[in-house]
C-alpha positions as a LaTeX table, in Angstrom:
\begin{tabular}{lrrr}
\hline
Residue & $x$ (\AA) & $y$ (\AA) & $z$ (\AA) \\
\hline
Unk1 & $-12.60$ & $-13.84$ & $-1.19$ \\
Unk2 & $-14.82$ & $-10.91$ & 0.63 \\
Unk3 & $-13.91$ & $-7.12$ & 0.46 \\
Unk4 & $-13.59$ & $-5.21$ & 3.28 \\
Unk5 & $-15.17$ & $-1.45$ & 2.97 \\
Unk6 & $-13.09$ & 1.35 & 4.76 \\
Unk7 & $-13.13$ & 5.01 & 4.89 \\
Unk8 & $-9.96$ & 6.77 & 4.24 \\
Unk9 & $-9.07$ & 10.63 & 3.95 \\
Unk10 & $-6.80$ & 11.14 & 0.87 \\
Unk11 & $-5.54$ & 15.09 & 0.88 \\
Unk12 & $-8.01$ & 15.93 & 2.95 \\
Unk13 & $-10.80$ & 14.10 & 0.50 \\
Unk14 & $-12.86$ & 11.48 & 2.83 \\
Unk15 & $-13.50$ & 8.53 & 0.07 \\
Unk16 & $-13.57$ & 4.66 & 0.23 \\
Unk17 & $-11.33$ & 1.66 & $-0.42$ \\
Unk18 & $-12.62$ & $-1.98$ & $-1.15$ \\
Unk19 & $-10.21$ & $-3.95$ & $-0.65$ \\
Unk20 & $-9.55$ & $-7.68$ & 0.22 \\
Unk21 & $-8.61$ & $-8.37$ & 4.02 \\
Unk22 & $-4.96$ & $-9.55$ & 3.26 \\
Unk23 & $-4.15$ & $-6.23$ & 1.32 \\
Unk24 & $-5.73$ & $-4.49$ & 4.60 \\
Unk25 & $-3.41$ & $-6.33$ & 6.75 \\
Unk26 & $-0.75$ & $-5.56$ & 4.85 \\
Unk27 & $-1.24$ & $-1.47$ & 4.46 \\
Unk28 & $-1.92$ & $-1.96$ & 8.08 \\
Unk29 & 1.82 & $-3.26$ & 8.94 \\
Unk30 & 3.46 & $-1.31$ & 6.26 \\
Unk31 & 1.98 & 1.93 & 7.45 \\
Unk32 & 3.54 & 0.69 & 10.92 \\
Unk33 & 6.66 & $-0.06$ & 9.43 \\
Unk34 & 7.15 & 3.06 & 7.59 \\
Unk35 & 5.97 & 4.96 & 10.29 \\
Unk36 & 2.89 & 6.33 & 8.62 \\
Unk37 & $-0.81$ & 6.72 & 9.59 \\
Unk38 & $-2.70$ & 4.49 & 6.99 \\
Unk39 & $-4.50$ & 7.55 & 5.72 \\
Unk40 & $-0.78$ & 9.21 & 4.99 \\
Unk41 & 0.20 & 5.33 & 3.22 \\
Unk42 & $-2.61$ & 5.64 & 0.92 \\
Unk43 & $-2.21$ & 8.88 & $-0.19$ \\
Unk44 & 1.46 & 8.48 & $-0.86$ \\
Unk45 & 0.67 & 4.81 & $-3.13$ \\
Unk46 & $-2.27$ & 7.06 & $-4.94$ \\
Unk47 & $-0.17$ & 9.73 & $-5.74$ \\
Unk48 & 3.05 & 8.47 & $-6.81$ \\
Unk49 & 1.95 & 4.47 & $-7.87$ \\
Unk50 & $-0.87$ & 5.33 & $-9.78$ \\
Unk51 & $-0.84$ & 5.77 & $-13.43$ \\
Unk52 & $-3.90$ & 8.47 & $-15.36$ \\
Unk53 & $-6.42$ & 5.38 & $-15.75$ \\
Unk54 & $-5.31$ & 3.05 & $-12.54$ \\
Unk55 & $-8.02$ & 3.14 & $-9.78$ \\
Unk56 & $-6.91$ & 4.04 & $-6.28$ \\
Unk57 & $-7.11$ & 0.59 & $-5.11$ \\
Unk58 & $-5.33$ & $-0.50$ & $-8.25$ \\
Unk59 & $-2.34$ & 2.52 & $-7.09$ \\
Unk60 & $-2.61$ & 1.07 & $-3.74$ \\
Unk61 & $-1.94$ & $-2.79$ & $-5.15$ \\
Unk62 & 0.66 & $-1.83$ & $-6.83$ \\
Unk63 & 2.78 & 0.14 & $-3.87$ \\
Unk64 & 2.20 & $-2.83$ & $-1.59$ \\
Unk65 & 3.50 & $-5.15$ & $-4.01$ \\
Unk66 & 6.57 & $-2.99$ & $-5.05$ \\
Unk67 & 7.09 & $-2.49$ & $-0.89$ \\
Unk68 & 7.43 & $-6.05$ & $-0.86$ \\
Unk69 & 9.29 & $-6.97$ & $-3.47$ \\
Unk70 & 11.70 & $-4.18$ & $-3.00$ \\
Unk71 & 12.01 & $-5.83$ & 1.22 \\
Unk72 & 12.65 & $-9.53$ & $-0.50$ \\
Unk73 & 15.30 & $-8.71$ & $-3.17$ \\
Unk74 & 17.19 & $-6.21$ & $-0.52$ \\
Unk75 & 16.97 & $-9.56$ & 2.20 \\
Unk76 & 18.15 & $-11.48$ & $-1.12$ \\
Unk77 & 20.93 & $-9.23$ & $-1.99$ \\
Unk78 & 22.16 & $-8.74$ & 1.77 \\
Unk79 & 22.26 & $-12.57$ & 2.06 \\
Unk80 & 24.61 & $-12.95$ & $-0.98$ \\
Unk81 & 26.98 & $-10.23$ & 0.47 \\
Unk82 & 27.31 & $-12.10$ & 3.31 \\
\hline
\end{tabular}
């Protein structure tokens, strides 16, 4: 599967992400969902989901997985209290 290329600004640092195009579309509609500018998304993942060695991408993997998961087990949990 191709990478995609794109410039972000992390804390006022211009760098790059490669990334593959569904992770894309996904910080793309969680940044929407959150009400975040992608730039703001992916400093937030780097900072706090990032561990001393993880890459940024690897930081921003993680956060969009953990966003997700967290969404399907509270959908889970609200359909069992129902």
């Amino acid at each position: 599967m191709n990478r995609s290329i794109r410039n972000v600004e992390i804390s006022g640092r211009r760098t790059s992400f490669r990334l593959e195009e569904p992770f894309w579309d996904a910080v793309n509609d969680c940044a929407k969902e959150l009400g975040l500018t992608v730039n703001q998304l992916i400093t937030h993942a780097v900072r706090n989901y990032g561990g001393s060695d993880a890459s940024m991408s690897s930081s921003l993997r993680v956060f969009l997985i953990s966003h997700y998961r967290d969404r399907f087990l509270n959908r889970d949990n609200a359909r069992s209290a129902a």
